[in-house]
C-alpha positions as CSV (number, residue, x, y, z in Angstrom):
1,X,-2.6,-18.8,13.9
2,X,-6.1,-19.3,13.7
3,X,-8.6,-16.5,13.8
4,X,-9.9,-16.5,17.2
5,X,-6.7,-16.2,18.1
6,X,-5.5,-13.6,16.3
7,X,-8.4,-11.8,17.1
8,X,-7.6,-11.9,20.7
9,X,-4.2,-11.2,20.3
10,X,-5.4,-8.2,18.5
11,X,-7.1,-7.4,21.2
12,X,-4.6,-7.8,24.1
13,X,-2.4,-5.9,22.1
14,X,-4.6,-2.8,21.9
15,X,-5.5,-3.0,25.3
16,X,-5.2,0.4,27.0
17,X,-3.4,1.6,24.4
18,X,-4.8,4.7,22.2
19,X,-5.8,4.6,19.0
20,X,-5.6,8.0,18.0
21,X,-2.5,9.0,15.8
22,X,-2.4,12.5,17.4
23,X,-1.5,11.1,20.9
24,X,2.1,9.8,18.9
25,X,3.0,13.0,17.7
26,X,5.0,14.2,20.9
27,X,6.9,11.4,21.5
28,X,10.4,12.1,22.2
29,X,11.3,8.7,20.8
30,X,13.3,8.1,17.4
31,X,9.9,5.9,16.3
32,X,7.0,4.8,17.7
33,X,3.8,2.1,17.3
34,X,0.3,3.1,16.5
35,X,-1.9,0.4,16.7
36,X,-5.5,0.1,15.4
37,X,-8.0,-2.5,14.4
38,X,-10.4,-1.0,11.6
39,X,-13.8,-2.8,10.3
40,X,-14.5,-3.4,6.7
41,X,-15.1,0.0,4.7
42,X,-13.8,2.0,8.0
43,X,-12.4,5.4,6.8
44,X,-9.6,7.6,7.6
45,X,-10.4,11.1,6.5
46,X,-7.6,13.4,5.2
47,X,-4.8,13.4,7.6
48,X,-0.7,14.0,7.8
49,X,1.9,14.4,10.0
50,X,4.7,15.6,11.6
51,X,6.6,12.3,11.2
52,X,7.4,10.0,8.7
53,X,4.8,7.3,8.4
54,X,5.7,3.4,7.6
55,X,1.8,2.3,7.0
56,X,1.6,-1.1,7.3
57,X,-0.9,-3.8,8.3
58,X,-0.6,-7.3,9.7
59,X,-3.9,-8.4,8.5
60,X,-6.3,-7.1,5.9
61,X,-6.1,-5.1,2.8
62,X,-6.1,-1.1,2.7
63,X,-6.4,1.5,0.1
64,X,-4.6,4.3,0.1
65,X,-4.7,7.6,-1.6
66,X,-2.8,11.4,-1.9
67,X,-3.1,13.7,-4.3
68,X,-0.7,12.1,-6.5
69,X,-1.9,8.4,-6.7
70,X,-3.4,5.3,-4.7
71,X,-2.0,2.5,-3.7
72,X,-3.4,-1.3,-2.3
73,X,-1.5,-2.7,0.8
74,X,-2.0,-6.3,1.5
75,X,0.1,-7.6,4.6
76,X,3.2,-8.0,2.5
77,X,3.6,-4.0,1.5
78,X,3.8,-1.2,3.6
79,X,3.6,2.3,2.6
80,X,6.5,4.9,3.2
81,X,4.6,8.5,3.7
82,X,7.0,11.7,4.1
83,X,5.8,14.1,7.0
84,X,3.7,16.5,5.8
85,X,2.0,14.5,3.3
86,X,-1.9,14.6,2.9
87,X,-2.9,11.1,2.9
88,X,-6.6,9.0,3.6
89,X,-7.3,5.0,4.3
90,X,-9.8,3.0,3.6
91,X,-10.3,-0.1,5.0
92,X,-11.1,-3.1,2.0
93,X,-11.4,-5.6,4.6
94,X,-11.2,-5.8,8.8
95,X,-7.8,-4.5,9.2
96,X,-4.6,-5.0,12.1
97,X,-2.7,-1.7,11.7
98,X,0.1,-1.8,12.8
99,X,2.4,1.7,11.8
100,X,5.4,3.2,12.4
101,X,6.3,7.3,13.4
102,X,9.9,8.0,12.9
103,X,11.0,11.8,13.5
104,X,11.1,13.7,11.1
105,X,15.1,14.3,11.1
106,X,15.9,10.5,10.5
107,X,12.7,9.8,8.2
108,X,14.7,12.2,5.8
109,X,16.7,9.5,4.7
110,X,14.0,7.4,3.5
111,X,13.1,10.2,0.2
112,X,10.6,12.5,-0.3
113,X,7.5,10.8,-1.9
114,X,5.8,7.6,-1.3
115,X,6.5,4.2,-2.3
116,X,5.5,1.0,-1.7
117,X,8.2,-1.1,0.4
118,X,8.1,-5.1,0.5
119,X,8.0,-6.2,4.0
120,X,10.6,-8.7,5.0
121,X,9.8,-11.1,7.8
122,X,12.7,-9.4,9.8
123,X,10.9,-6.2,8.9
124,X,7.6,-7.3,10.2
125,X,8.9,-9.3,13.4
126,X,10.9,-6.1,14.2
127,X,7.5,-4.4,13.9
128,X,5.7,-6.3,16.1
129,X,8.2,-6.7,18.6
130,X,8.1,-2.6,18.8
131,X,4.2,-2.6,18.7
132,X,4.4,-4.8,22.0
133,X,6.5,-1.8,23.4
134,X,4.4,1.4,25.4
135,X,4.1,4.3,23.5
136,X,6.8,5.6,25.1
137,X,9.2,2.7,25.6
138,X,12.7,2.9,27.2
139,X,15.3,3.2,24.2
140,X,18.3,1.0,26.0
141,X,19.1,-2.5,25.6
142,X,17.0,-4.6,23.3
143,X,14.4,-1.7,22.4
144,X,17.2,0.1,20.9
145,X,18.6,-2.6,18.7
146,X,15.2,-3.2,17.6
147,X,15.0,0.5,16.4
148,X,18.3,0.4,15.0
149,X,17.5,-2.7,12.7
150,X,13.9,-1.1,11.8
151,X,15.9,2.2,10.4
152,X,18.6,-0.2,8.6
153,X,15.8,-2.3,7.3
154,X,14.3,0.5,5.6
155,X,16.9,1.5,4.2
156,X,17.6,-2.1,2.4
157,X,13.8,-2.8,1.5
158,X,12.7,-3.2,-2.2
159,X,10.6,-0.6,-3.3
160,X,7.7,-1.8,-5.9
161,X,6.4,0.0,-8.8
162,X,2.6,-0.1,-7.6
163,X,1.9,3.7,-7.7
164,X,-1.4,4.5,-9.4
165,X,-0.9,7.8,-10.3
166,X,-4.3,9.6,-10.0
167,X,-5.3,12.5,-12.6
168,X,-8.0,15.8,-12.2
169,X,-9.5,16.4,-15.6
170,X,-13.1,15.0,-14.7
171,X,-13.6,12.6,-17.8
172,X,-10.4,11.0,-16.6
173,X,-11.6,10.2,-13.2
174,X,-14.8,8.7,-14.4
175,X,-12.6,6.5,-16.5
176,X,-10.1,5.4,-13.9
177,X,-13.1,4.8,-11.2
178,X,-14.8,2.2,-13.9
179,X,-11.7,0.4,-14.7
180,X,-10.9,0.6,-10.5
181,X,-14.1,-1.3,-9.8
182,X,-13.4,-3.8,-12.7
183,X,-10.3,-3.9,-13.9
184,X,-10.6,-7.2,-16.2
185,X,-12.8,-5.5,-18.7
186,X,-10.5,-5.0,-22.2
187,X,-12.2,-2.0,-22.8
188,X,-10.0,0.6,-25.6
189,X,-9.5,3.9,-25.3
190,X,-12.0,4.8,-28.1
191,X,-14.7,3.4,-26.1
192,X,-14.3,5.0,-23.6
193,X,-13.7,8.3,-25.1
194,X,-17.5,7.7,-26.7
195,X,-18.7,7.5,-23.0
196,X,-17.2,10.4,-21.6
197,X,-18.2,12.9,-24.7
198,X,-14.1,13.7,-25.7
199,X,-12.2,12.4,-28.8
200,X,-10.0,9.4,-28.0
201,X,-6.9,11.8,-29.4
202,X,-7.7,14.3,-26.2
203,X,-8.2,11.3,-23.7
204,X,-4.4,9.4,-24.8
205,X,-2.7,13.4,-24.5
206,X,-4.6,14.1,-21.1
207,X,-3.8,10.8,-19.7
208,X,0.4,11.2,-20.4
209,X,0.2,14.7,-19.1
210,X,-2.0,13.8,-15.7
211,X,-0.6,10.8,-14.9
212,X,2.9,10.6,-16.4
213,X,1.4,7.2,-18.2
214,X,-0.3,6.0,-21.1
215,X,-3.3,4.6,-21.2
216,X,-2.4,1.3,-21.2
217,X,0.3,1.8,-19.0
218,X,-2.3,2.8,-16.4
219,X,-4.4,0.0,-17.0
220,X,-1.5,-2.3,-16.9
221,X,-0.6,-0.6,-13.3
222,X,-4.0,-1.0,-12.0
223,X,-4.2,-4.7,-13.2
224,X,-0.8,-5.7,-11.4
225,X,-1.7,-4.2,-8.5
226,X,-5.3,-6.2,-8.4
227,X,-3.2,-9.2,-9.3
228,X,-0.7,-8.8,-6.1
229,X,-3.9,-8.4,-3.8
230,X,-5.3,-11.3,-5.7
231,X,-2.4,-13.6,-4.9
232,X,-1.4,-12.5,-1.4
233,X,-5.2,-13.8,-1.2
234,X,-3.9,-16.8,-2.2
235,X,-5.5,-17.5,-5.4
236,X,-4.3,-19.2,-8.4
237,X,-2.2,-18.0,-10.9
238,X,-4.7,-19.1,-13.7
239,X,-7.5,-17.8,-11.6
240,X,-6.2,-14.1,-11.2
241,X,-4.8,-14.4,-15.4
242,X,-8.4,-15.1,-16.0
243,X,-9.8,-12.6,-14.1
244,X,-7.7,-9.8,-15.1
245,X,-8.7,-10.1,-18.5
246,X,-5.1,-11.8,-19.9
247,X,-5.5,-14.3,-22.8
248,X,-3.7,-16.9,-21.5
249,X,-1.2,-17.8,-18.0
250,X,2.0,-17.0,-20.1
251,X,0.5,-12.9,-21.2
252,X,0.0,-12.5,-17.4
253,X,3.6,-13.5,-16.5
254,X,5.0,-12.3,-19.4
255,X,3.7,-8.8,-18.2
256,X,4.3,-9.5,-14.3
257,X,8.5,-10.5,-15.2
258,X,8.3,-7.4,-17.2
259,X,7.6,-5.3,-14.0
260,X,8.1,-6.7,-11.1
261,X,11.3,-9.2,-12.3
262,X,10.3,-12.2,-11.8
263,X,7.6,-14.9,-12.9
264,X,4.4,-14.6,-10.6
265,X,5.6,-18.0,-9.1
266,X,9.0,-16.9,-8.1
267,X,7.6,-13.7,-7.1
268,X,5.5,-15.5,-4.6
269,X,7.9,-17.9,-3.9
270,X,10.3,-15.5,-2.8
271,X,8.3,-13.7,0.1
């Protein structure tokens, strides 16, 4: 589809339709369909709600964040978010959102803490197919094998390791904001514990206590998840290597199979 058109697709979509996530919260449905169309660097303050919250997005890439971690969501993730969970969004690029409210009783099923869930096609046809729905739809017929499959798709979905745990200590966040904004710079711990004013011996014990990680762990997180981004963008596997600071193709998919599996090309391949 070309952009004009999905633009006005979008557009037809959202037609007299709210926006506003509070207007979904009384719904007497097992799920419902938010739609919204966000601009570039558009930002969704501190939020959470009653329901359990399948963030996902057609088009675009959002960032994420709770008080436990971030996360990036290209088209091909969706975030699972238990009600009651504190939770902002900001927009990386123009973004088609396109999210899911299941009560609260059935959400239980899906766990306790965010994770990052790989969106089948099925997934996001079933999605969309809900999103053409009203707000509140009539659950019969086709509209409640729809829901049915949504809730046993969840269930199957793969969930990927992509949580960037986030830590407090202030010399950590000045540390994990730099290596954010440019995460192919092979900079050690001992450098930046020269920046920050703390011995690199306090910096490797603060990070395994605030994060659960090591240093290099972290990094290695934030790297794969710039690296997913980067080839959902469609980029070269030599291009994103390069940029991420690897010494050659093989280190990057040495370290990708490690994690995710599977070689960046099967990976890719396989979605």
């Amino acid at each position: 589809m070309n952009r004009e058109a999905r633009a006005r697709d979008d557009s037809d979509a959202l037609c007299g339709r709210s926006e506003d996530y509070r207007d979904y919260q009384d719904v007497a449905l097992p799920m419902t369909a938010l739609l919204r169309n966000q601009p570039a660097g558009a930002y969704n303050a501190p939020h959470t709600h009653r329901h359990g919250q399948l963030l996902y997005a057609t088009h675009g890439v959002m960032r994420v964040a709770t008080d436990d971690g971030l996360w990036f969501l290209p088209p091909r993730r969706a975030l699972w978010i238990p009600a009651g969970v504190v939770h902002d969004q900001l927009m990386l690029g123009a973004v088609s959102m396109r999210s899911i409210y299941i009560q609260a009783d059935l959400a239980a099923r899906y766990g306790e803490r965010c994770r990052v869930l790989e969106v089948s096609t099925l997934l996001r046809e079933l999605i969309l197919i809900l999103a053409s729905q009203p707000i509140e739809y009539e659950l019969e017929g086709r509209n409640a094998h729809v829901v049915a499959l949504i809730l046993s798709e969840l269930e199957s979905a793969r969930t990927l390791p992509l949580q960037i745990p986030w830590p407090a200590d202030r010399r950590l966040l000045l540390i994990c904001n730099a290596i954010l904004e440019a995460p192919g710079h092979a900079r050690t711990i001992e450098y930046w514990a020269d920046k920050v004013g703390a011995s690199s011996r306090t910096l490797i014990r603060l990070f395994l206590k605030q994060t659960g990680m090591t240093f290099r762990s972290w990094v290695q997180q934030v790297r794969l998840a710039s690296a997913l981004d980067r080839l959902d963008n469609g980029e070269a596997i030599s291009v994103v290597a390069k940029a991420l600071g690897y010494a050659s193709v093989s280190a990057f998919s040495s370290m990708f199979r490690r994690v995710m599996g599977d070689s960046p090309s099967a990976f890719m391949a396989a979605r």
